[in-house]
FIVOMAR-324257 format. One record per residue (C-alpha): x, y, z; residue in three letters; chain; residue number from 1. Coordinates in nm, 4 decimals. Example, Ala and Ser with C-alpha at 12.3 -4.5 7.8 and 13.67 -1.06 7.14 Angstrom:
// FIVOMAR-324257
- xx,yy,zz,code,unit,pos
- 1.2300,-0.4500,0.7800,ala,A,1 .
- 1.3670,-0.1060,0.7140,ser,A,2 .
***
This chain:
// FIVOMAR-324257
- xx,yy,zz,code,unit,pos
- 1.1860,1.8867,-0.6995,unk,A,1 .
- 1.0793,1.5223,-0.7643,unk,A,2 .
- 1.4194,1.2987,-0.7858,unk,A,3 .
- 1.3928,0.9531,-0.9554,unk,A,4 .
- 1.4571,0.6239,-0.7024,unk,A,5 .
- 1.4672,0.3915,-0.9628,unk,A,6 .
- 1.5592,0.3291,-1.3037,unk,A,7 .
- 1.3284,0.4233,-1.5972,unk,A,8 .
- 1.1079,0.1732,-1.7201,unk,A,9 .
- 1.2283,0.0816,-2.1172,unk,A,10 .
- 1.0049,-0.1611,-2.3194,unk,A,11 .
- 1.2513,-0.4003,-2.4572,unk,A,12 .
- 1.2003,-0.6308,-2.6837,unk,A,13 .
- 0.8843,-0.8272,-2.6320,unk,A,14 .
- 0.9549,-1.2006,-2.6785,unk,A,15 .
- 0.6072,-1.2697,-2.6367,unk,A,16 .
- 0.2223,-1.1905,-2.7535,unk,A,17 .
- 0.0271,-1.1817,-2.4488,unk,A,18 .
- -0.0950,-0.8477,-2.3175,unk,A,19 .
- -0.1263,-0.7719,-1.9368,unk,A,20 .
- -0.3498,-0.4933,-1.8201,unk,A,21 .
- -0.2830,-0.3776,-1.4726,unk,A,22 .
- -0.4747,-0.1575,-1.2430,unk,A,23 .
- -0.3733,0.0810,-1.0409,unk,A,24 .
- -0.5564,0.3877,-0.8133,unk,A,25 .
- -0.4141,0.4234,-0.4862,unk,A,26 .
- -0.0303,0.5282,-0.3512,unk,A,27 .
- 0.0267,0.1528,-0.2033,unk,A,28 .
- -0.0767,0.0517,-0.5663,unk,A,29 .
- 0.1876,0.2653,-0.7458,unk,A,30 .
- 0.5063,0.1883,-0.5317,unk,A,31 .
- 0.4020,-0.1888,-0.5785,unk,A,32 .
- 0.3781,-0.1477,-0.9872,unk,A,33 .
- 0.7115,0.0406,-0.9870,unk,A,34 .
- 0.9410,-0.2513,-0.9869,unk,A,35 .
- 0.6610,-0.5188,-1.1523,unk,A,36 .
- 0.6234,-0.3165,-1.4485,unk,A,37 .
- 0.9714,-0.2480,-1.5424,unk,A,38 .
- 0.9803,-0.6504,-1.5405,unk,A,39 .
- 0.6762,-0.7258,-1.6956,unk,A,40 .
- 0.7595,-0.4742,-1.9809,unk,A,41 .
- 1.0771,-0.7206,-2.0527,unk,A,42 .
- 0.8413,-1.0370,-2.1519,unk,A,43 .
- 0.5075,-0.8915,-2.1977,unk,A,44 .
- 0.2668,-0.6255,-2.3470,unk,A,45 .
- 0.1936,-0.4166,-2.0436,unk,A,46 .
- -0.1096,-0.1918,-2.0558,unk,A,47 .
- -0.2037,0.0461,-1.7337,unk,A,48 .
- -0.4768,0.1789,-1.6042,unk,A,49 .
- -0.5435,0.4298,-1.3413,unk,A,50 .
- -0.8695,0.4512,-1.1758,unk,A,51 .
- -0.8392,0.7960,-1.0559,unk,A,52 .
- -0.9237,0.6687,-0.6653,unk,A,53 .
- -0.5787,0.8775,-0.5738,unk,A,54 .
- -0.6447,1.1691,-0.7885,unk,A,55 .
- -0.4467,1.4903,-0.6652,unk,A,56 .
- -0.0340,1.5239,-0.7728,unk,A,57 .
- 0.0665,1.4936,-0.4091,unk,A,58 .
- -0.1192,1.1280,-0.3901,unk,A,59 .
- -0.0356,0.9908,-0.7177,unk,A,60 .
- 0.1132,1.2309,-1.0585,unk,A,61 .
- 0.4516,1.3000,-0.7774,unk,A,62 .
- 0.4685,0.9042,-0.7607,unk,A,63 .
- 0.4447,0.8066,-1.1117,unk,A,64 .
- 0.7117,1.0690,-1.1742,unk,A,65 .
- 0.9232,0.9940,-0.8365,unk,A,66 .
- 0.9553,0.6423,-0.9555,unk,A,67 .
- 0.9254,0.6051,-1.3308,unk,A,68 .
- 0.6345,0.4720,-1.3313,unk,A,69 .
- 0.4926,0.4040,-1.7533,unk,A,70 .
- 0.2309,0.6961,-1.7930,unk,A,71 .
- -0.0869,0.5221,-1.7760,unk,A,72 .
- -0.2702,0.4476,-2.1394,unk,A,73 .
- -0.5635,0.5352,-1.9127,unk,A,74 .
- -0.6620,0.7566,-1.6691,unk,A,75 .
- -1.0664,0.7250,-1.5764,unk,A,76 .
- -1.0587,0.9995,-1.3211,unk,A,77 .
- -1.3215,0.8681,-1.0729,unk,A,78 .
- -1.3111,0.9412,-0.7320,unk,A,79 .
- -1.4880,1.0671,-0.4585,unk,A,80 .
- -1.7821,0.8751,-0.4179,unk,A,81 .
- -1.9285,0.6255,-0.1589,unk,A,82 .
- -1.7396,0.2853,-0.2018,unk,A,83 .
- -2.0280,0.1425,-0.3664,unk,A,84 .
- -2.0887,0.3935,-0.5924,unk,A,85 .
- -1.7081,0.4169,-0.6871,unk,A,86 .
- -1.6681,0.0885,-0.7866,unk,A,87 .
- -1.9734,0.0744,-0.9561,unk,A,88 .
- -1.8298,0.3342,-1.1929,unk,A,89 .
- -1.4414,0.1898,-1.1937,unk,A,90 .
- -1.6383,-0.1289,-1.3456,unk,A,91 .
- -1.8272,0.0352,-1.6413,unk,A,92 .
- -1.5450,0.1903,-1.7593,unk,A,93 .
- -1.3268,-0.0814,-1.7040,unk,A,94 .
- -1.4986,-0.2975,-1.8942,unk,A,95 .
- -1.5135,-0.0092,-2.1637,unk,A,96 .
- -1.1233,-0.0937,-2.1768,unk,A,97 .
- -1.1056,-0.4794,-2.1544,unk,A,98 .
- -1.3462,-0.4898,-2.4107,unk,A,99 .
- -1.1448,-0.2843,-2.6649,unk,A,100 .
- -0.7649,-0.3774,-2.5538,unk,A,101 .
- -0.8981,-0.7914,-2.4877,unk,A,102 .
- -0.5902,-0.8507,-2.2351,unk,A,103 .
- -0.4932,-1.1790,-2.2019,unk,A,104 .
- -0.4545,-1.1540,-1.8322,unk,A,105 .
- -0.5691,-0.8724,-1.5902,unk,A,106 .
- -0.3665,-0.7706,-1.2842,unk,A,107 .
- -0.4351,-0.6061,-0.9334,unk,A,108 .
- -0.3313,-0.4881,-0.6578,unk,A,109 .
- -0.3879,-0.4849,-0.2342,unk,A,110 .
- -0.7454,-0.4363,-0.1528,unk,A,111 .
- -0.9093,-0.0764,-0.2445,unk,A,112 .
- -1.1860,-0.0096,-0.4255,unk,A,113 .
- -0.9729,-0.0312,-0.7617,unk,A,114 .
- -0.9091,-0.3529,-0.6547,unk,A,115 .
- -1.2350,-0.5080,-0.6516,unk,A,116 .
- -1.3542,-0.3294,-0.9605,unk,A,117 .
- -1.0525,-0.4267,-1.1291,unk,A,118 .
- -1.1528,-0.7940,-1.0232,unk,A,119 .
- -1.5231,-0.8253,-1.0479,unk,A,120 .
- -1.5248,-0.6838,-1.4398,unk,A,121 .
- -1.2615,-0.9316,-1.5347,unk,A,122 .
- -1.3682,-1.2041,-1.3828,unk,A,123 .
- -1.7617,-1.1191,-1.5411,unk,A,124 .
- -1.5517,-1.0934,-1.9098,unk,A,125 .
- -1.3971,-1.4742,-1.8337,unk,A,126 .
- -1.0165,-1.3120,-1.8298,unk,A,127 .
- -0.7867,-1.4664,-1.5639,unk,A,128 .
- -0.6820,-1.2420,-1.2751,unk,A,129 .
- -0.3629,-1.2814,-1.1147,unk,A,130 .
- -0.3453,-1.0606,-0.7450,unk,A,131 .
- -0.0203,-0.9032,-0.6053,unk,A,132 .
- -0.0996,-0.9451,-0.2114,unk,A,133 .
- -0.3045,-1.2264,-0.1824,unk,A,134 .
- -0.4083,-1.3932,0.1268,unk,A,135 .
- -0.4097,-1.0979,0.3541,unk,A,136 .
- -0.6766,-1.0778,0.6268,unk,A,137 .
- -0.7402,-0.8937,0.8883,unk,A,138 .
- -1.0578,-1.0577,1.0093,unk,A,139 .
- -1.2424,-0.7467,1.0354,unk,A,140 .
- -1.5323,-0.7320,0.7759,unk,A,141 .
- -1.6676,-0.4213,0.8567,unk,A,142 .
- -1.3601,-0.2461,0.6715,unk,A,143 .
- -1.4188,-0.2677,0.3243,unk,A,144 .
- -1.0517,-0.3610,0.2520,unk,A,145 .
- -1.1618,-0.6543,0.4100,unk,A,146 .
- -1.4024,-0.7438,0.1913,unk,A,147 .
- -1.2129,-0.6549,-0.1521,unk,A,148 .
- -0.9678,-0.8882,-0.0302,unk,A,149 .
- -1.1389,-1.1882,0.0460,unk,A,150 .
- -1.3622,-1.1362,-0.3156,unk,A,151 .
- -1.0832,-1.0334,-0.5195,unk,A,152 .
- -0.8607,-1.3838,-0.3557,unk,A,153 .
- -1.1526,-1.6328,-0.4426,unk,A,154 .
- -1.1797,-1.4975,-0.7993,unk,A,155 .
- -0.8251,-1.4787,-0.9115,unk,A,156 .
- -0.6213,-1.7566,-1.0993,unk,A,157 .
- -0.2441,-1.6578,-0.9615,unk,A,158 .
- -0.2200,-1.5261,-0.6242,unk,A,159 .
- 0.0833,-1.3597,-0.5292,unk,A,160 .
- 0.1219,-1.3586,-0.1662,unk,A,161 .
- 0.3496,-1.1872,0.0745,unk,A,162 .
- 0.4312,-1.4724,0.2919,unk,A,163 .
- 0.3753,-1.8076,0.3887,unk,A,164 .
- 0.0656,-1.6840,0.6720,unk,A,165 .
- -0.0744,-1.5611,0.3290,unk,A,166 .
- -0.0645,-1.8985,0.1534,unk,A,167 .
- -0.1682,-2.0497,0.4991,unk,A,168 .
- -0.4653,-1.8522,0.5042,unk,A,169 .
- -0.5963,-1.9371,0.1560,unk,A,170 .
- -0.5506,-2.2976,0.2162,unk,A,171 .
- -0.7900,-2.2937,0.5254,unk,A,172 .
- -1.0301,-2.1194,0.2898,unk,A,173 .
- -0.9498,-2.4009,-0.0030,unk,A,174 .
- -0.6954,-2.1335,-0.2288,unk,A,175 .
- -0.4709,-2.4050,-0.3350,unk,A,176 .
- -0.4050,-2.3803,-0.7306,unk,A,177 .
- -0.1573,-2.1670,-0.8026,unk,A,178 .
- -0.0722,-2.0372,-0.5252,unk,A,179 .
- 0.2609,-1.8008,-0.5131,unk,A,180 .
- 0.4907,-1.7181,-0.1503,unk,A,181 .
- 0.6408,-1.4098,-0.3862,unk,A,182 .
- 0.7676,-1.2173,-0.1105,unk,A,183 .
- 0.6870,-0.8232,-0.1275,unk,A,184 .
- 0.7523,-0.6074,-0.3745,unk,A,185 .
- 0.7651,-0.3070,-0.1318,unk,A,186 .
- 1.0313,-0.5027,0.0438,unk,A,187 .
- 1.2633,-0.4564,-0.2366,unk,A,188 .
- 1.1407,-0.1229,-0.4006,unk,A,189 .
- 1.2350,0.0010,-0.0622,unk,A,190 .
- 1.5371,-0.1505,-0.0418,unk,A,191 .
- 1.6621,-0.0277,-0.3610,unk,A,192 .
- 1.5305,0.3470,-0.2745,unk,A,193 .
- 1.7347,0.2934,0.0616,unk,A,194 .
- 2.0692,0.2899,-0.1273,unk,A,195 .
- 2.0016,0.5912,-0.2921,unk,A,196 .
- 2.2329,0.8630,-0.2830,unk,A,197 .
- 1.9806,1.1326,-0.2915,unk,A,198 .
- 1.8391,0.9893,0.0304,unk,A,199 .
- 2.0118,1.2693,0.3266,unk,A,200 .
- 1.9356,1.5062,0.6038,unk,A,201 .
- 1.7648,1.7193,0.4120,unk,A,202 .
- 1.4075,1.7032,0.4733,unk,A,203 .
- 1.4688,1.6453,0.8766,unk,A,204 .
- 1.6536,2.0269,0.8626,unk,A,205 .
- 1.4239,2.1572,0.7010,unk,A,206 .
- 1.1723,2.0499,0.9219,unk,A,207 .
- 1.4353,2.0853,1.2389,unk,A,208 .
- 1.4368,1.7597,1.3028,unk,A,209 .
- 1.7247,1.5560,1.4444,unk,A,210 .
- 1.6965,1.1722,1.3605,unk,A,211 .
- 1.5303,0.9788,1.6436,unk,A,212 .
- 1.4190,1.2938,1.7730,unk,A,213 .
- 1.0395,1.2985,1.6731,unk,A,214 .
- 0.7568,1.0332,1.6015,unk,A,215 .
- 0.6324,1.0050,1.2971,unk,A,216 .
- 0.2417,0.9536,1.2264,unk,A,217 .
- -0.0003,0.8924,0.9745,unk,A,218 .
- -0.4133,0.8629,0.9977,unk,A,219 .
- -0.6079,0.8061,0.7017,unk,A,220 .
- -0.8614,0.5235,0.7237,unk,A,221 .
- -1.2096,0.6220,0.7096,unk,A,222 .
- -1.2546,0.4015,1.0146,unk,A,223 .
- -1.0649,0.6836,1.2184,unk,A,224 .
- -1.1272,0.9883,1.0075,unk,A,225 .
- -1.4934,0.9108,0.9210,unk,A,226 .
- -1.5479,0.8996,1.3415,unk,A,227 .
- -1.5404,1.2535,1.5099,unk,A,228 .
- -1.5264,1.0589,1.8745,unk,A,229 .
- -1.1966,0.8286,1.6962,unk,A,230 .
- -1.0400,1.0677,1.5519,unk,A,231 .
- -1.0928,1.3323,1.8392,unk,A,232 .
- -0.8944,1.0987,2.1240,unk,A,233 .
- -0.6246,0.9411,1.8950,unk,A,234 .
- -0.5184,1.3527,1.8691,unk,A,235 .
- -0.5845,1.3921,2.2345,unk,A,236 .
- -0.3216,1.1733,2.2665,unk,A,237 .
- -0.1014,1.2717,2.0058,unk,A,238 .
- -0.1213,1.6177,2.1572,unk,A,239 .
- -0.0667,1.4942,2.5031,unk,A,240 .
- 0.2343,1.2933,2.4238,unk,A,241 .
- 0.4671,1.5767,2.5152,unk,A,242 .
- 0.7108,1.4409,2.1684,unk,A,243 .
- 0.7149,1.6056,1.8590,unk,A,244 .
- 0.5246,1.4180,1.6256,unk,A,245 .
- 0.5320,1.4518,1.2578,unk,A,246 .
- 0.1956,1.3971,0.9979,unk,A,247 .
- 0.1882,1.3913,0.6645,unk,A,248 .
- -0.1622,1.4587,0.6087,unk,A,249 .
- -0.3844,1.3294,0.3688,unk,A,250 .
- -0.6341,1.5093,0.2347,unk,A,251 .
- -0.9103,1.3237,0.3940,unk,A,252 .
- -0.7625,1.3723,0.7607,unk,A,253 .
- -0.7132,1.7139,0.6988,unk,A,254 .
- -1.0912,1.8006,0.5811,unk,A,255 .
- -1.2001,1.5933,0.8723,unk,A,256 .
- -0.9820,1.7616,1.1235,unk,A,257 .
- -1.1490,2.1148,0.9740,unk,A,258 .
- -1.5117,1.9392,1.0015,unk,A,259 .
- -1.4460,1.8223,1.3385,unk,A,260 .
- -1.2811,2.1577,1.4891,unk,A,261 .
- -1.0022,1.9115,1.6720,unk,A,262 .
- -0.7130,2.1329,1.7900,unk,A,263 .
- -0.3853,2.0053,1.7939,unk,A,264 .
- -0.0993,2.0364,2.0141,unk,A,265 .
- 0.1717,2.2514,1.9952,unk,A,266 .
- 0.3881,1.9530,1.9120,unk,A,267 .
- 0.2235,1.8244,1.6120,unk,A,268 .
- 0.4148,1.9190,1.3260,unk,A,269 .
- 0.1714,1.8956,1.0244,unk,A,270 .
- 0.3111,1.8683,0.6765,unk,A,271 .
- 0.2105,1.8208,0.3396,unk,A,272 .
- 0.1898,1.4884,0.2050,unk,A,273 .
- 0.5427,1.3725,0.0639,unk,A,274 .
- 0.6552,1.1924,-0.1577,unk,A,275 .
- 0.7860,0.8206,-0.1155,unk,A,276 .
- 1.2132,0.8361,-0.0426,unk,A,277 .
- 1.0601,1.1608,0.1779,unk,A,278 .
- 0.8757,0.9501,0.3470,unk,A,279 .
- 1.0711,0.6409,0.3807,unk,A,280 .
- 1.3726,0.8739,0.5072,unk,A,281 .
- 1.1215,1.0098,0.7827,unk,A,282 .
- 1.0277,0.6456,0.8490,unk,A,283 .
- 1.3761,0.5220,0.8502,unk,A,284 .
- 1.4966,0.8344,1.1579,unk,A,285 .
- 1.1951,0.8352,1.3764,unk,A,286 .
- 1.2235,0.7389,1.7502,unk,A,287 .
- 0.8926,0.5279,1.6626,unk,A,288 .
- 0.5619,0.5484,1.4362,unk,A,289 .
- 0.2095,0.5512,1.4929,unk,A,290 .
- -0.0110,0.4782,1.1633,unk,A,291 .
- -0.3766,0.3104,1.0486,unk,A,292 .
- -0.1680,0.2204,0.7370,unk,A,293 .
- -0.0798,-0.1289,0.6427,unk,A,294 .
- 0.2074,-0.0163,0.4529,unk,A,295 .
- 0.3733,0.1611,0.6892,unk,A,296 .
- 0.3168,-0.1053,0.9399,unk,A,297 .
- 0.5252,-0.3361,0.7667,unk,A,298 .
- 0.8010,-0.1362,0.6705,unk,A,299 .
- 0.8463,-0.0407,1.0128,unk,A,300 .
- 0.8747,-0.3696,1.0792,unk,A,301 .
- 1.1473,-0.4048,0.7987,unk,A,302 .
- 1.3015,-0.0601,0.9578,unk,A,303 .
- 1.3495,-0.2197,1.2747,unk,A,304 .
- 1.1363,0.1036,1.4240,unk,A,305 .
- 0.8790,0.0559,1.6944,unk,A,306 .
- 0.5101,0.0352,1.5280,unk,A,307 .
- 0.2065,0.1509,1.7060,unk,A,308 .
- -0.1034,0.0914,1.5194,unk,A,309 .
- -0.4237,0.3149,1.5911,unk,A,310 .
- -0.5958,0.0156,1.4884,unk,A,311 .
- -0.7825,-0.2856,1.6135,unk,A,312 .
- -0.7024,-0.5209,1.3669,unk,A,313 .
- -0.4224,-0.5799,1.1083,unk,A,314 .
- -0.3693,-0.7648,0.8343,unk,A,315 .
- 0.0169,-0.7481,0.8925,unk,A,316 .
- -0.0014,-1.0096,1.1961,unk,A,317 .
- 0.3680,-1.1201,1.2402,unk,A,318 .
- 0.4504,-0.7828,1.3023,unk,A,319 .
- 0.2498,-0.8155,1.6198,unk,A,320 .
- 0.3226,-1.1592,1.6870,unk,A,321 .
- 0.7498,-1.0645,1.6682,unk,A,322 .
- 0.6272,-0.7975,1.9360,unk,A,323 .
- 0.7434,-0.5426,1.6886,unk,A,324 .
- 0.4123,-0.3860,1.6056,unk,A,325 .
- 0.1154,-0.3255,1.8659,unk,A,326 .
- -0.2530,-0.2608,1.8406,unk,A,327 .
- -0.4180,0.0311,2.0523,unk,A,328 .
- -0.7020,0.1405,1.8192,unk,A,329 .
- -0.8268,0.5280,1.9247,unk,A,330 .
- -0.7905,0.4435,2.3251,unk,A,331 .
- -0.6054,0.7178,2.4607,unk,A,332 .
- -0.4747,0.5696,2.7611,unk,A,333 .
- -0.2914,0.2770,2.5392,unk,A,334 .
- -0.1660,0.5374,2.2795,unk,A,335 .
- 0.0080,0.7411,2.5636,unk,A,336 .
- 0.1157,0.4324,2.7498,unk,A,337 .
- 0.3005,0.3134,2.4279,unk,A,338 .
- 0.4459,0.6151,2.2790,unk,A,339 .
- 0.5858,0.6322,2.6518,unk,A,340 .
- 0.6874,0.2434,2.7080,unk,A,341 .
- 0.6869,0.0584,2.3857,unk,A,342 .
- 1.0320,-0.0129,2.3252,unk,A,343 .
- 1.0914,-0.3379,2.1360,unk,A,344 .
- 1.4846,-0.4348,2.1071,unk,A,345 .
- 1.5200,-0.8215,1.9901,unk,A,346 .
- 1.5643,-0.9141,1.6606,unk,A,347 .
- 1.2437,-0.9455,1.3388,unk,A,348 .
- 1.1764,-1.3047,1.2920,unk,A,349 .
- 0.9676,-1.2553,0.9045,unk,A,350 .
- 1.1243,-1.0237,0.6606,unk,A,351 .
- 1.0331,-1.1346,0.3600,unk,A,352 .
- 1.1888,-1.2797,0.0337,unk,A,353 .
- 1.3939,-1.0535,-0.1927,unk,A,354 .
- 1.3762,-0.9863,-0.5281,unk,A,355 .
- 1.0328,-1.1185,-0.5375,unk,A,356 .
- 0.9691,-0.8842,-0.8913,unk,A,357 .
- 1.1669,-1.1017,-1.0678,unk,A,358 .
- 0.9842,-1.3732,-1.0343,unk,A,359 .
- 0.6378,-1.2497,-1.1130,unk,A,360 .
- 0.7121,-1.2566,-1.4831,unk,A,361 .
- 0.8007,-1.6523,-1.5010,unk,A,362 .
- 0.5159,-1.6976,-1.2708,unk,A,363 .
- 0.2718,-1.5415,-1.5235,unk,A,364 .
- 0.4497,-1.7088,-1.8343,unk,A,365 .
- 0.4327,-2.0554,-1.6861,unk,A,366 .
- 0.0906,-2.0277,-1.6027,unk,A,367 .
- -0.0162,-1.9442,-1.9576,unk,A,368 .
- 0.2207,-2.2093,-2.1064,unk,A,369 .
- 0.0725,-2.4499,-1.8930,unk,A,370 .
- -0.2886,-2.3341,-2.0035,unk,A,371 .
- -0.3780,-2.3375,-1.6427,unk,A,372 .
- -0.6772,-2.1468,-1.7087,unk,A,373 .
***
């Protein structure tokens, strides 16, 4: 059963004639619009869009329910293709929809696929852009994340970055003009879900878990999954580890583990994906986490729960530089050695603003009533 986190969106009354679209198509995507739409919907004609990138219920419909999201005014059901190809498509049909709803302002989201389409076919149709996550880099431009970042940031008009390392970034690539430290949404949708009553033992009994008792784990990126060698050794590892180590699996890991014919260890607990206070509860009681997600990286960080990335590269780099987060890519040896010795204890130095949604609306409303477009 799917219990709500946060209160439903209402549209109240609309003191004001300009018309937002925002696009959405991934999981990161949702949790982010949860609290910025319930604001925007207070000043603003909100219209949403949903690529169909995240297409099955356990990867978005249990989300949108889970935390109120507005059903979307349009769902264009296209996934599964090669990047190129995908976004290809997200743009035809987007601009299908600007066209006919003629938004005043277009927003986005983090750096997928829906991201850049979103982007690219607003900017081509002259409508201003305003990105939620600007600034992030991971200086890795062979992942495609990568790329739809550093696009989507020089084509924007209001970037809305996480933190000041953010807004340093875009100045040393000249991103000065409205430029936003916001803070992150995340940081206070997961706050919020964190008081929740509904958030209890539960899920770790029925899994037999005790809190600090297992490792959680989560390995999605094409990077690792696409790579039979990567993804081979990081569950080598996993399997080695002698802990009990949890995965939600995504559907992508779990074809490629099939594909691949990887056996796993007698410790691995694998579980269907869950939804987000699931998931933030299993975050919250692990011992420590190992991830390729940049989500999860940072709200271990916020957690206060030893992070070890199966990554190069991050984009989240003051979780590594406040020793909090660290970087072993698919190298067994460093995996084992840091699920065994990785034990940071002093305090985070860059948790983020709060209440950074309720700011984004003034943000956009200045910007138009200063015609800074």
């Amino acid at each position: 059963m799917v219990h709500s986190v946060i209160g439903k969106v209402k549209d109240t009354k609309i003191n004001n004639n300009l018309k937002i679209l925002s696009i959405v198509g991934a999981r990161p995507q949702f949790i982010k619009a949860a609290l910025i739409s319930r604001e925007l919907r207070k000043n603003f004609k909100e219209i949403l869009v949903h690529t169909g990138q995240h297409f099955d219920h356990e990867m978005s419909e249990i989300f949108f329910k889970e935390l109120n999201i507005p059903k979307p005014e349009y769902n264009l059901g296209i996934h599964g293709h090669s990047n190129s190809e995908q976004i290809g498509l997200m743009m035809i049909e987007l601009e299908k929809v600007l066209n006919k709803e003629k938004p005043n302002l277009v927003l986005v989201y983090g750096d997928t696929d829906s991201t850049l389409a979103g982007a690219l076919t607003a900017s081509k149709l002259k409508i201003p852009i305003a990105h939620v996550e600007a600034g992030m880099r991971s200086f890795d431009r062979s992942m495609p994340e990568e790329i739809n970042r550093i696009v989507t940031d020089h084509i924007s008009s209001i970037l809305f970055c996480p933190n000041i390392n953010a807004i340093n970034l875009l100045k040393k690539e000249g991103i000065k003009k409205n430029v936003h430290d916001l803070g992150d949404v995340m940081y206070d949708l997961m706050n919020e879900c964190l008081k929740n009553e509904k958030m209890k033992i539960q899920k770790l009994s029925k899994l037999k878990l005790s809190p600090k008792g297992y490792l959680l784990a989560t390995v999605h990126r094409a990077g690792n999954t696409d790579n039979e060698i990567k993804l081979k050794t990081i569950f080598e590892a996993l399997s080695e580890s002698n802990e009990t180590i949890v995965i939600p699996i995504h559907p992508r890991t779990k074809k490629a583990i099939a594909t691949y014919g990887i056996t796993l260890g007698n410790n691995i607990k694998i579980i269907e994906p869950v939804n987000y206070y699931e998931m933030l509860f299993l975050e919250k009681n692990a011992k420590k986490i190992l991830t390729d997600s940049g989500g999860i990286q940072k709200e271990a960080y916020w957690l206060g729960i030893p992070c070890i990335t199966l990554r190069e590269n991050t984009e989240w780099t003051e979780t590594v530089e406040d020793n909090w987060n660290i970087l072993v890519g698919s190298d067994k040896l460093q995996i084992l050695n840091s699920i065994k010795n990785f034990t940071p204890v002093h305090n985070r130095s860059f948790l983020p603003k709060k209440n950074s949604h309720l700011r984004i609306s003034k943000i956009i409303m200045d910007f138009f009533d200063n015609k800074n477009y």
